[in-house]
N, C-alpha and C positions, 0 to 999 in steps of 0.2 A: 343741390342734388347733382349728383354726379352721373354721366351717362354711362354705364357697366355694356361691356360685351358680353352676349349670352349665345347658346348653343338653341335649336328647333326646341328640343325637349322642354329645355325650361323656359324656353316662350310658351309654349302651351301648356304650361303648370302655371305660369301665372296669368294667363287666359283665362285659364279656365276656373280660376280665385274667384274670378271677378272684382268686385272695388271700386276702389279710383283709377283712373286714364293712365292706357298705358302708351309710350308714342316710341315706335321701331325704325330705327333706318336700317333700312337693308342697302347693302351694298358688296363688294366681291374687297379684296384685300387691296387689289391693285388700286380700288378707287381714291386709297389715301391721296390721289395727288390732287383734292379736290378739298384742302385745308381750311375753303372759306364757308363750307357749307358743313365741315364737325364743329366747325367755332361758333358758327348761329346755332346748330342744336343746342350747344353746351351752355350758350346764352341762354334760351327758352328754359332750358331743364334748372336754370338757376332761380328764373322769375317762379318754378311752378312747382315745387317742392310736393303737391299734391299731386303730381303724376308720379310714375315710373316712366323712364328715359331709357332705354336698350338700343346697342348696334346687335345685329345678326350678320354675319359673313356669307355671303349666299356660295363660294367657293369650299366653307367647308359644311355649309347647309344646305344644299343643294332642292331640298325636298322644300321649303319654304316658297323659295320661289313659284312652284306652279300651285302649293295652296293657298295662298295669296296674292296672284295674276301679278307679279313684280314683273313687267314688262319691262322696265329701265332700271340704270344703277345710277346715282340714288336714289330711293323711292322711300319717302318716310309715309307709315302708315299710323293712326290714332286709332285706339280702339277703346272703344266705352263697354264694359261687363261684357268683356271678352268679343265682342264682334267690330270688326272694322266698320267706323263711321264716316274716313276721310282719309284721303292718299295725296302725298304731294310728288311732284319731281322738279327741277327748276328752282332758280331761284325765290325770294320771296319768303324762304320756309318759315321764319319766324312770325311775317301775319296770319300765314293760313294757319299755323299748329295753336297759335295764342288766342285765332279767331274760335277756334274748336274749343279748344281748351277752356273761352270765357264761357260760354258756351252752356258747359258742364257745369261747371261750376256756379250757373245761373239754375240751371233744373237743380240742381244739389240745395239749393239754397230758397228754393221752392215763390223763385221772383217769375 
């Protein structure tokens, strides 16, 4: 699974799908210089084929940010049928988003 860049709009087009998990890092363009935390996303979105993976640019989406309390850049957020379940910042990201992620995947599977 590959993490795609997407615009507000169609983060809340597939919000509002519902589904399977969807997990967003937000962050502003200049944050690229923080290469060790897109490579752990990209890790996770490899292991979990049944989510969606999206970057948002909060510098050309600006509107995201305050409906989603993105306090810090990076901020990855996990959303289950469309409503935020869990927000990370800081390193670590790949237990907390996998912790969630088993998670779902345990109610899906009705254990």
């Amino acid at each position: 699974m590959r993490v795609k860049r997407i615009g507000d709009w169609t983060l809340e087009d597939r919000l509002a799908a519902g589904g399977p998990p969807v997990v967003v890092m937000f962050s502003r363009a200049e944050g690229r210089k923080n290469p060790s935390l897109r490579t752990e996303l990209r890790r996770v979105a490899e292991e979990h084929s049944d989510a969606s993976f999206y970057e948002v640019d909060l510098a050309e989406n600006p509107s995201v940010a305050m409906k989603y309390s993105v306090t810090a850049q990076p901020m990855v957020l996990v959303f289950v049928d469309g409503t935020p379940v869990a927000r990370h910042t800081g390193p670590w990201l790949a237990a907390t988003v996998l912790r969630i992620l088993g998670q779902c995947g345990k109610e899906g599977d009705g254990r």
